[in-house]
N, C-alpha and C positions, 0 to 999 in steps of 0.2 A: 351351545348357543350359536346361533346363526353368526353370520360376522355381517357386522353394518356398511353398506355400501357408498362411498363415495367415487366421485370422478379423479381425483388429487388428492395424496397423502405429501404432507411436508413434515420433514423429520429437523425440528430446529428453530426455534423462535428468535433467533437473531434478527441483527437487518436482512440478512439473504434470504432467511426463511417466512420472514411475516412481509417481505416485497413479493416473493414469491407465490406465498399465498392470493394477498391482494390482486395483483396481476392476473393471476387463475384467475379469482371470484371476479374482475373486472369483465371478464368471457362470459360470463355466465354459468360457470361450473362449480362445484359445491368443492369443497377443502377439509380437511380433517388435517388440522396443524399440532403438531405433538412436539410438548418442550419439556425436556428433563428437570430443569430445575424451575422454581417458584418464583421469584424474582429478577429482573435484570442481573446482570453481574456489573461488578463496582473493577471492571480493570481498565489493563493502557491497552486500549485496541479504538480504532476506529471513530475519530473524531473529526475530522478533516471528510466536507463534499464538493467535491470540484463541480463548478456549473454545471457540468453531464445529468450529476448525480443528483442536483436540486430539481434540475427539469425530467428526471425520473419520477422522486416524488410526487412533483405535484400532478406529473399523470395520474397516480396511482391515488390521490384526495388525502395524502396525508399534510398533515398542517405541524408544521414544525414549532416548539411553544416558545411564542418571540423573545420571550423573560431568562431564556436559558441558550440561545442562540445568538452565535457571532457574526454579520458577516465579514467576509473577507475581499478585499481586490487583487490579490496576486501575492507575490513571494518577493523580500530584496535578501539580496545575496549578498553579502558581505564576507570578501575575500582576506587570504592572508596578506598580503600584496601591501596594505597600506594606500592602498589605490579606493576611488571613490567604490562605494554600494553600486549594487547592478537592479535595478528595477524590472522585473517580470509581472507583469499586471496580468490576468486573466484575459482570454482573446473574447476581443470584441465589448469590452466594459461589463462583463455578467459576471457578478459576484459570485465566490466559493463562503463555505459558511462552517463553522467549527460548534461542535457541540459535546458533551460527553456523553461517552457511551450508553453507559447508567440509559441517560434522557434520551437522548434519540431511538432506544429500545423500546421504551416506554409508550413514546408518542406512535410509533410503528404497531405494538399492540393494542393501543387505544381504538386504531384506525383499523387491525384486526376486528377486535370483539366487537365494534359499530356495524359490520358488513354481514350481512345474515346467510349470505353462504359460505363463511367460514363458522369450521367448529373451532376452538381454541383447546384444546387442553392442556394446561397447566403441572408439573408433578408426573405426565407421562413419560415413559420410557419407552422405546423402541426395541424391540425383542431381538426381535427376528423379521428376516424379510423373506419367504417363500414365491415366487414367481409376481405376482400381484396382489398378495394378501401380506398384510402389516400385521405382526403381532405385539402389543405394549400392555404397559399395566401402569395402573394411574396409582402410585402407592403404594401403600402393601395389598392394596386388592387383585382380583382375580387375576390373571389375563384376557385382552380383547384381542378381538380381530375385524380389521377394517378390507376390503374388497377394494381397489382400487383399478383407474385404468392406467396411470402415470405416477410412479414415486421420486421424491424429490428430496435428494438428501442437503439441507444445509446444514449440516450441525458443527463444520470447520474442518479441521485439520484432522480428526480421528472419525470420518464419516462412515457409518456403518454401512451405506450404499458403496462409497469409495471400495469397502471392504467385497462386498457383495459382487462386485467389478470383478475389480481386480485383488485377487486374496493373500498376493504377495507382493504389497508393489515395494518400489525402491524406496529406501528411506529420502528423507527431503537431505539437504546440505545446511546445516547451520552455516553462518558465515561470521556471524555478532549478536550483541545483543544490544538493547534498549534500553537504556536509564530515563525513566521517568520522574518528572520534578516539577510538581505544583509551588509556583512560586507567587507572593500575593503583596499588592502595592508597590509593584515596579513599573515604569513604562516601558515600551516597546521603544526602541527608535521610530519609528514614524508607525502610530497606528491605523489599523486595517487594512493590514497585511504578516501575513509570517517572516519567517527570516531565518534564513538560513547562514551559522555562522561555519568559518571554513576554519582549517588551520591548525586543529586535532589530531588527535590518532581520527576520528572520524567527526562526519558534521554536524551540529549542534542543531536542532528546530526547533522555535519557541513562535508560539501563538497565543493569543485571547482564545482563555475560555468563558470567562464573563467579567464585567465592569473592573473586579478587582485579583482578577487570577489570570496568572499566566502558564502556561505550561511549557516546560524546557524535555525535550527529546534527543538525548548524546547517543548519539553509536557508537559501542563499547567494544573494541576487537576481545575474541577471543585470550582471558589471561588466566594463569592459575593462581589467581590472587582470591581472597574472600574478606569479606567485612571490612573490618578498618583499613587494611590496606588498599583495598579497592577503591574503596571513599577518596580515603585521601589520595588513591590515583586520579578519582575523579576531577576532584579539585585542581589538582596540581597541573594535568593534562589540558583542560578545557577550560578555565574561569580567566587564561590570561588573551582568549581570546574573543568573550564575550565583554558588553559595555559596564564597566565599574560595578554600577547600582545591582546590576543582574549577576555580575558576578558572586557581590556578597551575599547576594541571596540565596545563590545557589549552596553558597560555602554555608550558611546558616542550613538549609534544610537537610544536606548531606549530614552535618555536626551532628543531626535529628535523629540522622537516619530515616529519614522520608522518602523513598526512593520505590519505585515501583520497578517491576524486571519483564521483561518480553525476551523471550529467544528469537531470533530472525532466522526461522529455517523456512529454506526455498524451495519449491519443488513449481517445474513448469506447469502452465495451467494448457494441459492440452489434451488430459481429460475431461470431455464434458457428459459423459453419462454413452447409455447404449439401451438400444428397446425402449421399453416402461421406464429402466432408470437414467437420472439428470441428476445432475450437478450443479450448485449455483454457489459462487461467495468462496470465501476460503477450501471449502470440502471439492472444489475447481484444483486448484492450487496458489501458490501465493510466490509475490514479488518480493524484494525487498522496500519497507516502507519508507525510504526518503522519499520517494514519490510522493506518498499519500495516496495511491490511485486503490489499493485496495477494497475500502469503502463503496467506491464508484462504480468500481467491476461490477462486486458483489449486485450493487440494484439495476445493473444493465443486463446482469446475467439473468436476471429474476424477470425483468423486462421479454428479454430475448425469448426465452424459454418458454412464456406463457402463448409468446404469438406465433412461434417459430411450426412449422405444420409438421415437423416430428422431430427427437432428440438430438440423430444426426446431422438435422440442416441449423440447429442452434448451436452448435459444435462448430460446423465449419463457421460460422459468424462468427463466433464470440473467439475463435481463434486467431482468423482475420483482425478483428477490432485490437484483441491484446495483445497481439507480437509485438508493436512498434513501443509498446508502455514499457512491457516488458523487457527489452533491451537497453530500456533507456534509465530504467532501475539500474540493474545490473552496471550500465557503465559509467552513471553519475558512482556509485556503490565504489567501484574501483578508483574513479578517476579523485575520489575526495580522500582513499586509505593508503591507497598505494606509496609508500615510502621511494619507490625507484623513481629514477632521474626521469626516464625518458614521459614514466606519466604526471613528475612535475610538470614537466616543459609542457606537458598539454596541458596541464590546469592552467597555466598562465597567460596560455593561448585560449585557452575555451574565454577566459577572464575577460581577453581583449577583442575576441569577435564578438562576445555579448554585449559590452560596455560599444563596441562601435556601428554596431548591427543592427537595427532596430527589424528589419528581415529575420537575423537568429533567433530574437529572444522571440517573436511571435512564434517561430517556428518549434523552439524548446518548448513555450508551453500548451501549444495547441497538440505535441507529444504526449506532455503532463499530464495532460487534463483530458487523457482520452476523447481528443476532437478532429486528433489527428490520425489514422490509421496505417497509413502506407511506411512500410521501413525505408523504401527509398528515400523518403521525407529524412528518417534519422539518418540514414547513411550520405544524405549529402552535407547533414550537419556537422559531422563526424569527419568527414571528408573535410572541410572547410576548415575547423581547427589545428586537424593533421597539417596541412598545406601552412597556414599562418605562420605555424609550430618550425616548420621545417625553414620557409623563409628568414625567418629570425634566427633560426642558427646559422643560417651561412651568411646573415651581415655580422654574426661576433668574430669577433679577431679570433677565436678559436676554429669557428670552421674555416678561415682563410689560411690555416698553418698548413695544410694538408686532404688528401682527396678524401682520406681513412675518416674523417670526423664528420662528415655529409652522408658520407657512405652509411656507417656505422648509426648514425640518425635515420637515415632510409630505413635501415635493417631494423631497428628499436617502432620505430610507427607503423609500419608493414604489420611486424608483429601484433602489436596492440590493435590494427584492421583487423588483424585474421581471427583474434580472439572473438571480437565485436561478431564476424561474420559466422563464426561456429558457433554463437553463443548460446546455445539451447537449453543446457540442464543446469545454468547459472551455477558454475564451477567456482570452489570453494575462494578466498583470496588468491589470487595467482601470485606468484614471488615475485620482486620485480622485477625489471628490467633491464639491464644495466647496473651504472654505481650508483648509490644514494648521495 
């Protein structure tokens, strides 16, 4: 059998792959979109769209379905400190907006199979990739073959184009994992916004996901704990630093055993494809998700890719765009698990340039939210809480005993600079620094 010709093959019906799609078809070129399984998938991945990522959208004419969408105006952070909440509003008043994954997938295919130059298939599998020709099969039927001029793997973390690349790449770096917790008829501390709680082994993120549901997101260090013990690590580690009412709820659902699991492995996003094949979304690579920037990536990289005038100039882009996200993953990641002293001292310093700043915290989230791109931007922000950090220890009566205790803090932030400035392949928890 002849093989049917199209202009784009997308390997993955996720969000990467049906923005992907779209974007092509927005050109004028026809698509052949192939998704292994039948329906959305019901996991904790991908709920969270920072402004970027809504004004992707609706480039693309998708209509997100009002009845199952939240929006959101920024992040409060609420520290261990006992000190007021730190308000992070989204830059410039444009709402972020949380949905579940399920739906958002859904309304993404809807907006697929409405566009007449995408094919959809449903149930197909991805065989083989030969130079330009896709081989899949839709069920237990034959095998096809599709002709393409560009293939476009979005299928995640185990991309068969990824594979196609590169045939032996590095494994990604687990770091933690994800407890996930639908929790329902609690409020929020002030709603229409997330909130980020501090002062765990790692930090707690809970948002609306509609009228009566809340979602709780703990980052779980690495432990060789299972089941009941884990739970009730859960509990015991984390519910004394969320508000009362949320607390008990979390203790109820855990009791349930309601708990969804994500593994947090990282691998840099700095492949983006070569020749005919691209990358877009997770099968890119992935950050760690305190951010939430994931998502965002995903339909920018779909964006990038469709207008970019070959793979390697969507690559150098979308590499530019993600550095500054991507380290700022990585050193919120550290700066909220880290048990050592000295990245205490900086969380408490980060606490009080943000709470004094209203310069930082624009600056943090125009990071966040992929608006901002330049690392110099993070690196002056990083710089500013070092400096805070260090001032503050030479007014305590302790840096005034001796030269060794200034010193010794020079030497502890230097480090934690240098870490920030090599930070490329998001190295596993670093031990810390200093005493605890």
């Amino acid at each position: 059998m002849n093989p049917a010709v199209y202009d784009v093959a997308v390997i993955g019906a996720g969000p990467a792959g049906c923005a992907a799609a779209l974007a092509h078809a927005r050109r004028g070129l026809s698509v052949l979109l192939l998704e292994a399984a039948d329906r959305p998938p019901a996991r904790l991945a991908g709920e969270w769209i920072h402004p970027t990522g809504l004004d992707a959208l609706r480039r693309l004419g998708v209509d997100l379905p009002a009845d199952r969408t939240t929006s959101a105006q920024g992040f409060v952070l609420h520290p261990e400190d006992a000190g007021p909440p730190i308000m992070l509003p989204c830059p410039d008043g444009r709402p972020a907006a949380t949905i579940r994954h399920e739906d958002l997938v859904t309304a993404l295919r809807a907006g697929v199979a409405a566009d007449p130059g995408i094919t959809l298939a449903l149930g197909a599998r991805a065989r083989s990739v030969e130079h330009t020709t896709v081989t899949y099969t839709e069920g237990a039927g034959p095998a096809r073959r599709a002709r393409v001029w560009r293939v476009v793997g979005a299928e995640g973390r185990a991309s068969l184009i990824r594979h196609v690349l590169c045939p032996a790449p590095a494994p990604p770096t687990m770091v933690s994992r994800t407890a996930g917790v639908v929790i329902r008829g609690v409020p929020l501390p002030r709603e229409g916004y997330g909130h980020v709680f501090a002062g765990g082994p790692g930090p707690v993120l809970a948002y609306r996901l509609d009228r009566d549901t809340v979602r709780l997101t703990l980052d779980v260090p690495l432990l060789p704990l299972r089941s009941g013990p884990l739970l009730a690590y859960l509990h015991r580690s984390y519910a004394p630093f969320l508000p009362e009412d949320m607390a008990e709820a979390l203790h109820d659902a855990l009791r349930h055993g309601d708990v969804q699991w994500a593994a947090n492995r990282l691998r840099p996003r700095r492949c983006h494809g070569r020749g005919p094949y691209a990358l877009v979304g997770d099968a890119v690579g992935t950050c760690h998700p305190l951010t939430a920037s994931g998502l965002t990536f995903a339909l920018r990289d779909a964006e990038c890719l469709a207008h970019a005038r070959s793979v390697a100039e969507h690559g150098r882009r979308r590499r530019a765009a993600g550095r500054a996200g991507e380290h700022l993953a990585a050193a919120l990641h550290r700066i909220f698990c880290d048990p050592g002293r000295p990245t205490a001292e900086l969380r408490g310093s980060m606490y009080a340039v943000l709470r004094n700043s209203v310069v930082e915290r624009e600056r943090m989230m125009r990071v966040l939210c992929a608006e901002e791109h330049r690392t110099t931007a993070l690196a002056g922000a990083v710089l500013h809480v070092a400096a805070h950090a260090l001032c503050e220890g030479l007014r305590t009566r302790e840096a005034r005993t001796g030269w060794h205790v200034p010193a010794r803090a020079c030497a502890d932030y230097a480090a934690w600079l240098w870490w920030m400035c090599r930070n490329r392949t998001h190295p596993e928890h670093p031990p810390p620094l200093g005493t605890p």
